[in-house]
LUMZATI-234163 format. One record per residue: y, x, z of N, C-alpha, C in turn; residue number from 1. Coordinates in nm, 4 decimals. Each point is the difference from the previous one (the first is absolute). Layout:
<recs>
REC      n.c2      n.c1      n.c3     ca.c2     ca.c1     ca.c3      c.c2      c.c1      c.c3  num
REC         Y         X         Z         Y         X         Z         Y         X         Z  NUM
...
</recs>
This chain:
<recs>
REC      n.c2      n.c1      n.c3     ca.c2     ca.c1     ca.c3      c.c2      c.c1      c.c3  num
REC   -0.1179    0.0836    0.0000    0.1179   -0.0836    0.0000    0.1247    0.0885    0.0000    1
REC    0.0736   -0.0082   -0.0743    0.1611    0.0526    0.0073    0.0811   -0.0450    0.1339    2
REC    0.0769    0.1139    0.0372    0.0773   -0.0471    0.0842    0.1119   -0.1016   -0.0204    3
REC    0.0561   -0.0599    0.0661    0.0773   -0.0745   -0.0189    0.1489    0.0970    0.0072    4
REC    0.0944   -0.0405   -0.0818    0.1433    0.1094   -0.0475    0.0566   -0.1386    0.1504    5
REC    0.0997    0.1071    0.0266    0.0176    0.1155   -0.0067   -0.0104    0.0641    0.1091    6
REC   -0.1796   -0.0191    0.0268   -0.0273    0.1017    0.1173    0.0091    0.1545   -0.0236    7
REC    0.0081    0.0587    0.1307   -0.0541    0.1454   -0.0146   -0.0156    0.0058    0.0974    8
REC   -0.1044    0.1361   -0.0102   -0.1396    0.0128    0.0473    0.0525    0.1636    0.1098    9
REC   -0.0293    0.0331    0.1075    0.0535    0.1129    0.0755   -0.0388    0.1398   -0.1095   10
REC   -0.1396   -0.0380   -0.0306    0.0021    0.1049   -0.1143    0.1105    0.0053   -0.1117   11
REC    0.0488   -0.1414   -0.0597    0.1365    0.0199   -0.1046    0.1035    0.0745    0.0480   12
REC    0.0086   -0.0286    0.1429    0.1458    0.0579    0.0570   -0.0356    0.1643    0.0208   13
REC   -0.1042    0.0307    0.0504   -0.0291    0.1218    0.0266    0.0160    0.1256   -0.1600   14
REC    0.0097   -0.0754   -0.1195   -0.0339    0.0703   -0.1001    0.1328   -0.0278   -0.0706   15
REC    0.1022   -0.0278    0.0778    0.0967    0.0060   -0.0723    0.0969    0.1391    0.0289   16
REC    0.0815   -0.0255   -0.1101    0.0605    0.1625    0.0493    0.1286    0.0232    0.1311   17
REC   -0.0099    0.0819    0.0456    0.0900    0.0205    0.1232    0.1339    0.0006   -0.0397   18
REC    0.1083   -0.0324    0.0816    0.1662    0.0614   -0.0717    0.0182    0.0445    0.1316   19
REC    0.0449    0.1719   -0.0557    0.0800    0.0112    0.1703    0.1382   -0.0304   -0.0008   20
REC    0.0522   -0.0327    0.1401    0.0788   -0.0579    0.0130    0.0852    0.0829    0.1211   21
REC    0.0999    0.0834   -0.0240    0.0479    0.0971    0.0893    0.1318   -0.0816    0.1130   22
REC   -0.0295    0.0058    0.1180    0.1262   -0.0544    0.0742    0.1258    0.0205   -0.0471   23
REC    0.0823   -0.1325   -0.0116    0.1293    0.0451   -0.0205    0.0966    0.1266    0.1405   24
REC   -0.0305    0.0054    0.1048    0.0333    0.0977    0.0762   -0.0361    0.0917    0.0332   25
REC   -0.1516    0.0001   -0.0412   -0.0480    0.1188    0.0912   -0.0920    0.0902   -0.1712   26
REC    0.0492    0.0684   -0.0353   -0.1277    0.0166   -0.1256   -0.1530    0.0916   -0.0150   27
REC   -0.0052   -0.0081    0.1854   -0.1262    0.0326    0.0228   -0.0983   -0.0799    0.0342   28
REC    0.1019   -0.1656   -0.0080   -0.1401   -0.0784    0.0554    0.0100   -0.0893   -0.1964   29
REC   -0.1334    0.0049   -0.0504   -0.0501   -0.0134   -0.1093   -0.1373   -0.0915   -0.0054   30
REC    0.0015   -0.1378    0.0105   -0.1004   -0.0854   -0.0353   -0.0516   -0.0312   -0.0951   31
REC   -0.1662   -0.0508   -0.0437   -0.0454   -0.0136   -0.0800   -0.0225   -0.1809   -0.0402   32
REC    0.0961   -0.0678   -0.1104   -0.0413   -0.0838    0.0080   -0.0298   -0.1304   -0.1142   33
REC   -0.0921   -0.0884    0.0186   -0.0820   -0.0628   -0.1173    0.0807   -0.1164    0.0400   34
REC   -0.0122   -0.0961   -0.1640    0.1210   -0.1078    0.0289   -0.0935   -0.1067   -0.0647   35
REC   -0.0761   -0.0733    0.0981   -0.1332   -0.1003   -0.0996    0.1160   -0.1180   -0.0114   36
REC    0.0854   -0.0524    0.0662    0.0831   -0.0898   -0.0676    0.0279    0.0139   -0.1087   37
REC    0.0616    0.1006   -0.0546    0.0365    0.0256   -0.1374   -0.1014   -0.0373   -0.1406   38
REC   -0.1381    0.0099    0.0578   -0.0867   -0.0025   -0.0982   -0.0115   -0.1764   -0.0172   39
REC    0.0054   -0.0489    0.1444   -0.0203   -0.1813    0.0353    0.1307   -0.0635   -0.0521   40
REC    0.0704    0.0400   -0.0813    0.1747   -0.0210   -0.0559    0.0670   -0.0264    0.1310   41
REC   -0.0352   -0.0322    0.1276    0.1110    0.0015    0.0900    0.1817    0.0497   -0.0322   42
REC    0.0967   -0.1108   -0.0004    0.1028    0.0410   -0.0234    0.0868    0.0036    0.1958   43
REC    0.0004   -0.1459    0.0190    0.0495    0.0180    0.1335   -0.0517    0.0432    0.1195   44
REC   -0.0956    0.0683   -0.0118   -0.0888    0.0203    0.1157   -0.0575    0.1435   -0.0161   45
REC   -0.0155    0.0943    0.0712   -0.0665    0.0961   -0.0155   -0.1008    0.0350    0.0667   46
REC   -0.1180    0.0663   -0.0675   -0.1393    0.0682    0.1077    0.0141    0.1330   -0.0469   47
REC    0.0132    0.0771    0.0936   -0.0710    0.1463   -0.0429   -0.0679    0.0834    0.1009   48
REC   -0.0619    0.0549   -0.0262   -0.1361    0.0786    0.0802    0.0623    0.2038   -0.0025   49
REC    0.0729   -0.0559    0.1125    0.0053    0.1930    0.0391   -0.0352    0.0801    0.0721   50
REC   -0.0695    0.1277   -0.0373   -0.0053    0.0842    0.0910    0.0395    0.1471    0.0225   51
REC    0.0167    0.0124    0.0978    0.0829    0.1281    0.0495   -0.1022    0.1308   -0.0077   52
REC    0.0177    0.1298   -0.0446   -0.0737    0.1100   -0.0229   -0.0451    0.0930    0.1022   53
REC   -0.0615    0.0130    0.0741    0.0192    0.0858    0.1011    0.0582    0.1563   -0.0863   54
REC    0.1023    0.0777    0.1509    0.0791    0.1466   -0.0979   -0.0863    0.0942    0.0500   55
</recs>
């Protein structure tokens, strides 16, 4: 059976690509992060999945 749109699956999110995303104040703190709203067309609402790198 096909999934039903417009799920995704932790594996979809996991295989998407990272954007880092550098603090506007500090430019040593640098997150990694996936934006599955974007893929679900979300306009007013946002999800994104970040995580921080250990240094």
């Amino acid at each position: 059976m096909d999934k039903p749109f417009p799920l995704l699956t932790a594996k979809d999110i996991r295989e998407m690509d990272e954007v880092p995303r550098r603090h506007q104040f500090n430019e040593n703190a640098v997150r990694q992060t996936r934006s599955p709203g974007d893929h679900l067309g979300l306009t007013a609402a946002g999800v994104v999945n970040t995580a921080r790198k250990p240094t």
